[in-house]
C-alpha positions in Angstrom: -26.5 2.3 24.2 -25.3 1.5 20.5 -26.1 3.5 17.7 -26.7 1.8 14.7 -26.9 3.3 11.1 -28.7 1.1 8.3 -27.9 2.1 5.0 -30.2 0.3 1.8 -28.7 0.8 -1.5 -31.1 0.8 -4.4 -30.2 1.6 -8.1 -32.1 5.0 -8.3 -31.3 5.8 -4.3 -31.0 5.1 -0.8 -32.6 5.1 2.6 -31.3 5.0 6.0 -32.5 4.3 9.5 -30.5 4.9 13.0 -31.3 2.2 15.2 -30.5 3.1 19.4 -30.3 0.2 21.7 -29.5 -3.2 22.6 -30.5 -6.9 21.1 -34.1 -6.7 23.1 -34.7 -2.9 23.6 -33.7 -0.4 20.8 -35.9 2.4 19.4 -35.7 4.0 15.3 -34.7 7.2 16.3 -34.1 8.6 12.5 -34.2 7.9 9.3 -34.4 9.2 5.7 -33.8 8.5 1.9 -32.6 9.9 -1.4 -31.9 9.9 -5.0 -29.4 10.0 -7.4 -29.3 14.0 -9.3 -29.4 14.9 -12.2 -25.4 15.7 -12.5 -24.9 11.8 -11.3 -27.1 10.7 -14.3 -25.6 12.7 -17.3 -24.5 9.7 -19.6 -21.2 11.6 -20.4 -19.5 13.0 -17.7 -22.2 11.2 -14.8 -20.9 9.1 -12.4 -23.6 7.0 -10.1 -21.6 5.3 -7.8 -19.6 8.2 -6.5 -23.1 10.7 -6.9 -25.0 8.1 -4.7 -21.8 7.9 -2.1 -22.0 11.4 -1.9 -25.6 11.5 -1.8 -25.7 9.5 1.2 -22.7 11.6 3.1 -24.8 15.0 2.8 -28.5 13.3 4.0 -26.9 11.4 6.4 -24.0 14.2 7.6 -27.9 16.4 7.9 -30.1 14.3 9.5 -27.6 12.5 11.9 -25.8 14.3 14.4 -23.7 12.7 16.9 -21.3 9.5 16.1 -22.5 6.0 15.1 -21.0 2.6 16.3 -22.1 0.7 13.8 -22.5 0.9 9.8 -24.2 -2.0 7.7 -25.2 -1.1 3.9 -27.7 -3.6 2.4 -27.7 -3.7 -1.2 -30.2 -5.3 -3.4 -31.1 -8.2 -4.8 -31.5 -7.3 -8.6 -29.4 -10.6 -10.0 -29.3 -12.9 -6.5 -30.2 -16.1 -6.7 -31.8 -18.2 -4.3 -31.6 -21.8 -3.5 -32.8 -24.4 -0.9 -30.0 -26.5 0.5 -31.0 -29.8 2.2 -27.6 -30.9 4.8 -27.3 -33.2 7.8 -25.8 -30.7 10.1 -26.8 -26.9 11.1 -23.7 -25.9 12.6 -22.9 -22.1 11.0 -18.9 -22.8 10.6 -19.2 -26.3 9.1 -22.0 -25.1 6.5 -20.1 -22.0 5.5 -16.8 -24.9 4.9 -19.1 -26.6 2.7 -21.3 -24.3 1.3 -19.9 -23.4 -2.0 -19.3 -27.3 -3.0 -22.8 -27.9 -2.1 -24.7 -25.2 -4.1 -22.4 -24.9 -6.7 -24.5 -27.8 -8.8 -28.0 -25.9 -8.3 -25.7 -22.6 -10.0 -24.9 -23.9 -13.4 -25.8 -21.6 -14.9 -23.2 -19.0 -12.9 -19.3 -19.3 -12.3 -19.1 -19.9 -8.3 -16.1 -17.6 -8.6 -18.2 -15.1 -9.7 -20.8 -15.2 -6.7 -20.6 -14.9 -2.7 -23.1 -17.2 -1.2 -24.6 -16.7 2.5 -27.5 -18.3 3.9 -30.2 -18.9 6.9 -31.8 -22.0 8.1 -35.3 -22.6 7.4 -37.6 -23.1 9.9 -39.8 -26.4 8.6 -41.2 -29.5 9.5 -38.3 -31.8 8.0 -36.0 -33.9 9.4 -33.1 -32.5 8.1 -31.5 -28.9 8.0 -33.0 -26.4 5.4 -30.8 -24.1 4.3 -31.6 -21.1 2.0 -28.8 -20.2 0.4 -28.4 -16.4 -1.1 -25.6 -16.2 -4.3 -24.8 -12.8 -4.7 -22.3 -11.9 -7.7 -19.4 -10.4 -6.6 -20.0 -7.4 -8.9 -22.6 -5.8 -6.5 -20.6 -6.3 -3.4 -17.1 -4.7 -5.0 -19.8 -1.6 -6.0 -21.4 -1.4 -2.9 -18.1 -1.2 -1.4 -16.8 1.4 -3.7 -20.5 3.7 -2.7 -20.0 3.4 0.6 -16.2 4.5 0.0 -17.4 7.3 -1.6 -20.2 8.3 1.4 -17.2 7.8 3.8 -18.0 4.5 5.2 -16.0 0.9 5.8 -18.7 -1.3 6.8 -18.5 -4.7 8.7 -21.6 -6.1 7.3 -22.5 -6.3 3.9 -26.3 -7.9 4.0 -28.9 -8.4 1.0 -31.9 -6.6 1.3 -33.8 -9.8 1.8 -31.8 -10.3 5.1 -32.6 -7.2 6.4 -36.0 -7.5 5.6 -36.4 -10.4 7.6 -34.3 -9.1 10.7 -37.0 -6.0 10.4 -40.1 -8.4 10.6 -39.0 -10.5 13.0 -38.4 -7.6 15.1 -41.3 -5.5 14.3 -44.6 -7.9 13.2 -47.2 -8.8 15.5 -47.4 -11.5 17.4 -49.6 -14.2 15.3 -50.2 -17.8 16.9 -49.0 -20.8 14.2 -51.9 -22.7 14.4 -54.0 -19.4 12.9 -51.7 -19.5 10.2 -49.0 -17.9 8.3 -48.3 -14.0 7.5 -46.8 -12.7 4.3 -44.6 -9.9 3.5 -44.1 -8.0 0.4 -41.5 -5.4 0.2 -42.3 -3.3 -3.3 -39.3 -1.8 -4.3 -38.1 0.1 -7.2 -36.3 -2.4 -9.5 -36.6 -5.7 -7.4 -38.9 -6.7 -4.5 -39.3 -9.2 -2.0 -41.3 -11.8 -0.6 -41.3 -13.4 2.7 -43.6 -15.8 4.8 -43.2 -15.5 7.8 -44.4 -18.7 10.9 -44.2 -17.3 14.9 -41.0 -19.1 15.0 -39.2 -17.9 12.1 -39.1 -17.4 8.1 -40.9 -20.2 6.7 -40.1 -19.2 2.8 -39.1 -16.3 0.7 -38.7 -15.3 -3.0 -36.9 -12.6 -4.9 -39.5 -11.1 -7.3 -37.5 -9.2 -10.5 -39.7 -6.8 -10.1 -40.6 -3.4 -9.2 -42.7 -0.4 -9.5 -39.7 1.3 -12.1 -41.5 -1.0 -14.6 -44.0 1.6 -15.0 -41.4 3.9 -16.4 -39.6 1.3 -19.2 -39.9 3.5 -22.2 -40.5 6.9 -20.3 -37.7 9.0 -20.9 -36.9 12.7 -18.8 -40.8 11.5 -17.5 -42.3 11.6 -21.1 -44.0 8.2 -22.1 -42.9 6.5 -25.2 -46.0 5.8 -27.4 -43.9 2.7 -28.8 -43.4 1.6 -25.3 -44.7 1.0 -22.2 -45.6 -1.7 -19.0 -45.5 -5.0 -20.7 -46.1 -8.4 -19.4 -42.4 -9.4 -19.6 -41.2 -13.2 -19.1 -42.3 -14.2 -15.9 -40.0 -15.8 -13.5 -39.1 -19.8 -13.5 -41.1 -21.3 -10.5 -37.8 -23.1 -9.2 -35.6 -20.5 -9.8 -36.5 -18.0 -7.5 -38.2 -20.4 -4.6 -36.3 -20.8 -1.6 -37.1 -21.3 2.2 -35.0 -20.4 5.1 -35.4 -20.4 9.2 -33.9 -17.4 11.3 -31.1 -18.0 13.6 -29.4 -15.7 16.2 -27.6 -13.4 14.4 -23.4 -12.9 14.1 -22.3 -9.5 14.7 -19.2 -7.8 15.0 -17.8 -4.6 16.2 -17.5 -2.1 13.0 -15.9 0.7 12.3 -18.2 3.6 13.0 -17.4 7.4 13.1 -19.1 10.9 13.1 -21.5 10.5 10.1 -21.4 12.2 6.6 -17.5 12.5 7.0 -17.3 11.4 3.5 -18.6 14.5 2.2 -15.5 16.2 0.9 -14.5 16.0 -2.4 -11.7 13.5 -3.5 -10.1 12.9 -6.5 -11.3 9.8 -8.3 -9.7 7.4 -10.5 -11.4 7.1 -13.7 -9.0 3.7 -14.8 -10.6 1.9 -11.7 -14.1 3.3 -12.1 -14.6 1.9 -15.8 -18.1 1.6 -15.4 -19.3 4.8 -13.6 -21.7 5.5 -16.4 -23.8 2.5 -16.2 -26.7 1.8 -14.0 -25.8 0.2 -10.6 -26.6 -3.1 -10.0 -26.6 -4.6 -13.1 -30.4 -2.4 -13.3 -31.9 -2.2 -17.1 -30.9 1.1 -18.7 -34.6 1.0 -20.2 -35.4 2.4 -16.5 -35.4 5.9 -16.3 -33.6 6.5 -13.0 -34.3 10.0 -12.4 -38.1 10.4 -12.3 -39.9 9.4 -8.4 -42.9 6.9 -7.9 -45.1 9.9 -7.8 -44.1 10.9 -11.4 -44.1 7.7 -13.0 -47.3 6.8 -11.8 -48.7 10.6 -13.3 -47.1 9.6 -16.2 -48.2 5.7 -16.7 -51.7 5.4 -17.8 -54.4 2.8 -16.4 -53.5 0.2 -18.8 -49.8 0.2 -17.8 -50.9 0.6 -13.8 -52.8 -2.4 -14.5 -50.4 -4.7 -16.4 -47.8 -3.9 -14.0 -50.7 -4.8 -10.9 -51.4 -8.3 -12.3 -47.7 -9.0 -12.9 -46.5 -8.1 -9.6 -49.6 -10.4 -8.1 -49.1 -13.3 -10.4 -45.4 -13.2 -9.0 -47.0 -13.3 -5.3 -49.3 -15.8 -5.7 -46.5 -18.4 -7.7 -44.7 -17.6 -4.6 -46.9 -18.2 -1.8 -48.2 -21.6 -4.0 -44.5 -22.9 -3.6 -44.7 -23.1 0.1 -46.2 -26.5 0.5 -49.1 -26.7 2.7 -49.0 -23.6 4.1 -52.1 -20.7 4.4 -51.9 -17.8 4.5 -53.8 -14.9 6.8 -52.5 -11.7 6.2 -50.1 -10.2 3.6 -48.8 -6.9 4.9 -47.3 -4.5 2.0 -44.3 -2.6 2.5 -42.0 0.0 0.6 -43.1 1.7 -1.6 -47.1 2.4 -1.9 -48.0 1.2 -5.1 -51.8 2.5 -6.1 -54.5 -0.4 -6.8 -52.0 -3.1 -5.1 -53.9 -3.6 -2.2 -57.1 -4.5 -3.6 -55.2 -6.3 -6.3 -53.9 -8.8 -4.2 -57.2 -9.1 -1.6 -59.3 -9.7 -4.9 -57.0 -12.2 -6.4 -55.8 -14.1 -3.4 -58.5 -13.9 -1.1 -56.5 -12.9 1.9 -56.2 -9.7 4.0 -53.4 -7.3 2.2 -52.6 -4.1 3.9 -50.0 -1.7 4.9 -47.3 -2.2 7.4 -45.3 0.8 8.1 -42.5 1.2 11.0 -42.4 4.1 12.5 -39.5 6.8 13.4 -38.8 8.9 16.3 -38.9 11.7 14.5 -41.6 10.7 12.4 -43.8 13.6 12.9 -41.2 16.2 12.5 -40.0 15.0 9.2 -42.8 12.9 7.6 -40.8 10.3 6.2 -41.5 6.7 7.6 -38.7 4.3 7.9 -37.4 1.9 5.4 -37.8 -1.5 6.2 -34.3 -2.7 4.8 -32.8 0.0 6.3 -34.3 -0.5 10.0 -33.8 -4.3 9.0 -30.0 -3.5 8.2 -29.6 -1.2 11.5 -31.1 -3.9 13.5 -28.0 -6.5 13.1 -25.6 -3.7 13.9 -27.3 -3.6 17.7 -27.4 -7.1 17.5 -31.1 -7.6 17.2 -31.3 -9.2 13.7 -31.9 -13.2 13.1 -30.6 -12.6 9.6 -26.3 -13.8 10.1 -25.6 -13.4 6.6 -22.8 -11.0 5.7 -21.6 -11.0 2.3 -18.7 -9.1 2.7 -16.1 -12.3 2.7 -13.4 -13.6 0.9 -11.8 -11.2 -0.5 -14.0 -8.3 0.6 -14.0 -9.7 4.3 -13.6 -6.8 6.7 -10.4 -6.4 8.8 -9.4 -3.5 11.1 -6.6 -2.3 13.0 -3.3 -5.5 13.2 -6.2 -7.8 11.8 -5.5 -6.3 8.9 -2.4 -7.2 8.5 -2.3 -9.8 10.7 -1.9 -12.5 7.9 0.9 -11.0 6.2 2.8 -10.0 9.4 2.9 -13.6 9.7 4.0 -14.8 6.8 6.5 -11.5 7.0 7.9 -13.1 10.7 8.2 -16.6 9.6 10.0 -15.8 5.8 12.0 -13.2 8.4 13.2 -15.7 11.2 13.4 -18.6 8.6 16.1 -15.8 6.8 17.9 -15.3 10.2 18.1 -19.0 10.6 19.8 -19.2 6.6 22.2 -16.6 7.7 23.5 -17.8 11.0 24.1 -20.9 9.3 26.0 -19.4 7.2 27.5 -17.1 9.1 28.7 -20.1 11.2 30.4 -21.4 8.0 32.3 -18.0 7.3 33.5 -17.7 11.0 35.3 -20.9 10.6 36.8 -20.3 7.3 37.6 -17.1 8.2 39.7 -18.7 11.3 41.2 -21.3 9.8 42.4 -17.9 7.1 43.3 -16.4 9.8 45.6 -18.8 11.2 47.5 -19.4 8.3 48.0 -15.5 7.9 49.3 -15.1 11.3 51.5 -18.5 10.6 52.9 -17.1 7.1 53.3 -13.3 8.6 55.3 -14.4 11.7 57.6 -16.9 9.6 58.4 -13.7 7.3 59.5 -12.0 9.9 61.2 -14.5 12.4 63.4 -14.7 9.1 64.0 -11.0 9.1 64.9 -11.2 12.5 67.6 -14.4 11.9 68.8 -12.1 9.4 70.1 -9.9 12.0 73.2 -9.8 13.5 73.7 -9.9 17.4 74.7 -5.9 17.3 71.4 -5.7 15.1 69.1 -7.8 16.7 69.5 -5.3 20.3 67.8 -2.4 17.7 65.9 -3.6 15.2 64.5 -7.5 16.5 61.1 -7.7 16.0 58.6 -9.1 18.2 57.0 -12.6 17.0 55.8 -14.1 20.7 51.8 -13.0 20.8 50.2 -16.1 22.1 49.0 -14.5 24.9 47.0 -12.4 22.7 43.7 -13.6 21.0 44.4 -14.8 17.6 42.3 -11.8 15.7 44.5 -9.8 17.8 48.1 -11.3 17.0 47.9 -10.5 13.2 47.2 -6.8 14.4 49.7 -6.7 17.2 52.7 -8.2 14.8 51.4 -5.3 12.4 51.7 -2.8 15.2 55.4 -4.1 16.1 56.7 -4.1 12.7 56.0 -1.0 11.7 57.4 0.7 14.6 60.7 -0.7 14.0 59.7 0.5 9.8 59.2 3.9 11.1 62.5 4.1 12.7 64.0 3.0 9.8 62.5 5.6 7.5 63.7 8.3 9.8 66.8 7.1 9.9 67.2 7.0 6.0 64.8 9.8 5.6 62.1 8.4 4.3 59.7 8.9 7.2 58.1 12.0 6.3 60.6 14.2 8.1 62.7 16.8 5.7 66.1 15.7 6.3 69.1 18.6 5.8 70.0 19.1 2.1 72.9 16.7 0.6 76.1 18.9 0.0 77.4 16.0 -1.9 74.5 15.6 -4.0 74.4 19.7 -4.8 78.3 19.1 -6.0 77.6 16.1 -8.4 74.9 18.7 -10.1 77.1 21.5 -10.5 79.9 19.0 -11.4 77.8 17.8 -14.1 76.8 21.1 -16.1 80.6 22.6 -15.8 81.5 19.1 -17.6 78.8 19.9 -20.1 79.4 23.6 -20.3 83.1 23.9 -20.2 84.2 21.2 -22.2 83.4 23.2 -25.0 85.7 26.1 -24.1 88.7 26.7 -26.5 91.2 27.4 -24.1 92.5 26.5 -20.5 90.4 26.5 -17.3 90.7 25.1 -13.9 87.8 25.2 -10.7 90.6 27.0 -7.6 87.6 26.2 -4.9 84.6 24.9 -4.1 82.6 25.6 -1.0 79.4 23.8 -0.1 76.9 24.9 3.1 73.5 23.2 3.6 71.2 26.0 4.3 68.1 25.0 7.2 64.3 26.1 5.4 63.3 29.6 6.5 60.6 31.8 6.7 61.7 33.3 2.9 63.4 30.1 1.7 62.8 26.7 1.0 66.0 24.4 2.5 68.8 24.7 -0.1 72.7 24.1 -0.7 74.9 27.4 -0.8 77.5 26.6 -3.1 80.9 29.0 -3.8 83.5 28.2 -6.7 85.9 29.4 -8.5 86.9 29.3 -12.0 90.4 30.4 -13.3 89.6 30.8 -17.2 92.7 31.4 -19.8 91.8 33.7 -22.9 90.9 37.0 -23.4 88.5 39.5 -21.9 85.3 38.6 -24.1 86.3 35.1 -24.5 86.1 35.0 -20.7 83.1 37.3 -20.1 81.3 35.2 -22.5 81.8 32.0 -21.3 81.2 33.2 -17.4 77.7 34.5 -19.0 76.7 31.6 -20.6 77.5 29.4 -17.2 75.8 31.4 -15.0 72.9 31.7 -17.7 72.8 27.6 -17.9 72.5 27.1 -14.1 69.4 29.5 -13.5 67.8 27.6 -16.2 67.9 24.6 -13.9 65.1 23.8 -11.9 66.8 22.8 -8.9 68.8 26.2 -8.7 67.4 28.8 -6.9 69.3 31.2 -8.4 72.8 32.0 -10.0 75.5 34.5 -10.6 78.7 36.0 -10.5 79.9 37.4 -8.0 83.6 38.8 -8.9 85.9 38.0 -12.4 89.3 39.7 -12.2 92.6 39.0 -13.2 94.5 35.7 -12.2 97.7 35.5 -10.8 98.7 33.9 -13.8 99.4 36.0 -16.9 96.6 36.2 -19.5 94.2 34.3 -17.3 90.8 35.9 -15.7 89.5 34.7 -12.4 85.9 34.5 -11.6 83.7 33.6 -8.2 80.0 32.4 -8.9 77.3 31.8 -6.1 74.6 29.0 -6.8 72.0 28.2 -4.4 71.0 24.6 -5.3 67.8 22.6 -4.1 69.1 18.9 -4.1 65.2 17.5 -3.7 64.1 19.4 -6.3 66.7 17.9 -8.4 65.6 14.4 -7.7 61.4 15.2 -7.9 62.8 16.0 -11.6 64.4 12.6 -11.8 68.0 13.9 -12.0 
């Protein structure tokens, strides 16, 4: 069987009820209620909504045990407004289409932006469909939303305390025949109560009375009465304002996101920027109201005037409201929520009908001593699917998704943008391809002229060795580009290593070592004062060892005329000139004796020359 936790949010607290069962059997196995403490309440550092979120997550998380399938929070009605709604047609989806054009005249005085608006038929003897339509500011269901955050909780159904009110009557009242009349219902609660009448068939009217027994405390502050203040009379409520009628239906429920209760109950970080308001009362509640003291203490503190004013305030309200429903008599008006001393006889004496208690009872009842909540039973009730009440006002843009619903709109919109974007691009794409083919074409057309010209440069010897390969129509055309690429630098490549430029160290120029040593004798010896003549030179190209890079070996001789130091100093100098070269290796003399000829010396010198080097240094 379902499992079904109610949850009714008041200013000063909460109560909740686990409802087990179906739509026609089901059984209050639980329930319970709190306040708000004192560390919630501190005007400084207090925060209400997250204390009463976390309120509900410990009561709950004790007096729970086992996993729920269904959550619904009912909050209350401290600034609803109720209106009757006259239309031709009943149908739920075609009302709800409509239903904010309609009522929006009978709101002037509030910004339909600003409110959700839900509603129930009436049950009456008109023609047409009834409607009682409930406008709830937006306010309270973005806070209740936030408290139930806070107690760990994402609930499918948002309903008004007047909803759940009547989904509890309807399931728990007696059975009274029409023609014996009609039987009232007054829910007392602590800022706001509520008034239904109630025909064997369904709802026949109801009223939101701004009222509640928290009146008793304006002025009383930390439970001490101000001698300036007290229960006052108050303005009472406009006649039309409050009036509405409505007829149950069978209710709409959903699946909702349940889980194993009070799993809220750790702390989490909170962000004060969002949570501007944490220190003010919920629900728009007077902060006149002391919101810490209980009924018991406000009633010690109130004296018998105040008891009083508040008595014939609260049954003025009931009997303007039971006046408004045309034609109708009462029997009975049974009192619920909170016990109010004096009220009973109060509203016998003044309206002359039978008032008394009406209390629904828990499983564990006797255990704990705390009966159920009417709201809160009423609110557990449409999460088994036994309420008449279908109003929900968690919609537009609170409405409840889960799992790919969630995201279900924007996937959509995601796809669509996404495939429309893939559409752009092939199209596109399309365009490239054939520009980039006709490109193409031209580039294989202007590459292969290039070279067929290359190739009637040729001779007929040449062509047999260096003809280059123009014929790839066999080939796909993205191919032939690369394929003409691939020929023609094969034939490059044989080339290169032919003239040794291909990467491969070609033996060291002999010829190219002799124009360098040519070149500093010119610049060295022209200087010399006297005769001398080179006998010899002898070149070898040297292969690169382990110990030496490749190099020309390079013997001379010089036959210099002069004497001794002339030549010794000249030979010095040359030999001193070549190792400061950077292509030579190294450089010296090997042998200088006398020359055949008469005052002549004769010397051999031994240069090893790097040719490469020679050109890296631009030489």
């Amino acid at each position: 069987m379902a499992r079904s936790l109610g949850i009714h949010l008041q200013a000063d607290g909460f109560a909740y009820a686990l409802v087990e069962g179906n739509a026609k059997r089901f059984q209050i196995k639980t329930a319970g209620s709190g306040g708000l403490d004192q560390a919630s309440l501190d005007p400084v550092k207090g925060n209400m909504g997250r204390g009463l979120g976390k309120a509900i997550a410990r009561a709950v998380k004790a007096g729970v045990k086992g996993k729920v399938d269904q959550v619904v929070f009912s909050l209350p009605s401290n600034q609803s407004v109720l209106r009757e709604l006259s239309l031709p047609f009943s149908d739920r989806d075609k009302v709800q289409q409509v239903l904010k054009f309609e009522v929006e005249s009978e709101l002037y005085h509030l910004d339909i932006d600003d409110v959700i608006c839900d509603f129930v038929e009436l049950h009456d003897d008109r023609a047409t469909s009834s409607l009682l339509v409930s406008a709830v500011p937006k306010s309270h269901v973005e806070e209740t939303l936030r408290i139930a955050d806070y107690a760990g909780y994402e609930p499918h159904t948002v309903e008004s305390d007047l909803g759940a009110l009547v989904n509890a009557v309807q399931a728990f009242r007696s059975e009274q025949p029409e023609e014996e009349g009609l039987q009232a219902y007054l829910y007392v609660g602590s800022v706001n109560s509520v008034l239904l009448v109630m025909a064997a068939d369904g709802v026949r009217a109801a009223r939101l009375l701004h009222l509640g027994w928290r009146e008793l405390a304006r002025g009383m502050k930390n439970g001490t009465a101000d001698p300036e203040a007290g229960a006052s009379e108050g303005p009472s409520q406009e006649e039309d304002g409050d009036r509405a009628l409505m007829l149950a239906e069978d209710p709409e429920t959903g699946e909702q996101a349940g889980g194993e209760v009070g799993e809220g109950d750790e702390d989490e970080e909170v962000d004060e920027e969002e949570d501007l308001h944490r220190h003010d009362p919920l629900f728009g509640t007077s902060p006149e109201l002391p919101l810490g003291m209980t009924l018991e203490a406000v009633v010690e503190a109130a004296d018998s005037a105040e008891l009083g004013t508040l008595l014939r305030r609260m049954v003025n309200e009931v009997r303007r409201g039971l006046a408004a429903v045309a034609g109708a008599q009462v029997v009975k008006l049974n009192l619920m929520g909170a016990a109010l001393p004096g009220l009973e006889e109060a509203l016998a004496t003044r309206l002359g009908v039978v008032a008394a208690p009406m209390s629904l009872s828990a499983e564990d009842e006797q255990e704990t001593g705390v009966p159920a909540d009417a709201v809160a039973v009423g609110a557990a009730l449409q999460g088994v699917g036994a309420g008449i009440s279908p109003m929900n006002f968690r919609q537009e843009e609170f409405r409840f998704t889960r799992g790919l619903e969630r995201v279900e709109g924007p996937l959509t919109f995601m796809l669509l943008g996404v495939i429309g974007l893939l559409l752009i691009q092939a199209v596109i794409l399309v365009q490239k391809s054939r520009v980039l083919k006709r490109d193409l074409e031209i580039m294989v057309q202007d590459t292969t002229g290039k070279v067929s010209q290359f190739n009637e440069s040729l001779s007929e010897d040449e062509k047999q060795e260096w003809h280059i390969r123009t014929d790839w129509s066999q080939v796909d055309l993205p191919m032939r580009l690369n394929s003409l690429r691939i020929a023609t630098n094969k034939k490059k490549t044989e080339l290169d290593k032919l003239v040794g430029e291909a990467g491969v160290e070609m033996i060291p120029s002999c010829l190219r070592a002799w124009k360098l040593v040519h070149e500093v004798l010119q610049a060295e010896m022209s200087s010399y004062p006297d005769r001398w003549i080179v006998e010899y030179f002898d070149f070898m190209a040297m292969d690169k060892s382990r110990n030496e890079e490749a190099h020309v070996l390079s013997k001379f001789s010089l036959t210099l005329f002069g004497d001794d130091l002339q030549v010794g100093n000249a030979m010095d100098r040359l030999i001193q000139v070549l190792n400061g070269k950077e292509w030579v290796i190294s450089a010296e003399n090997r042998v200088l004796r006398d020359a055949d000829v008469a005052g002549a010396k004769n010397g051999e010198l031994e240069v090893r020359i790097m040719p490469a080097k020679a050109k890296e240094v631009g030489l």
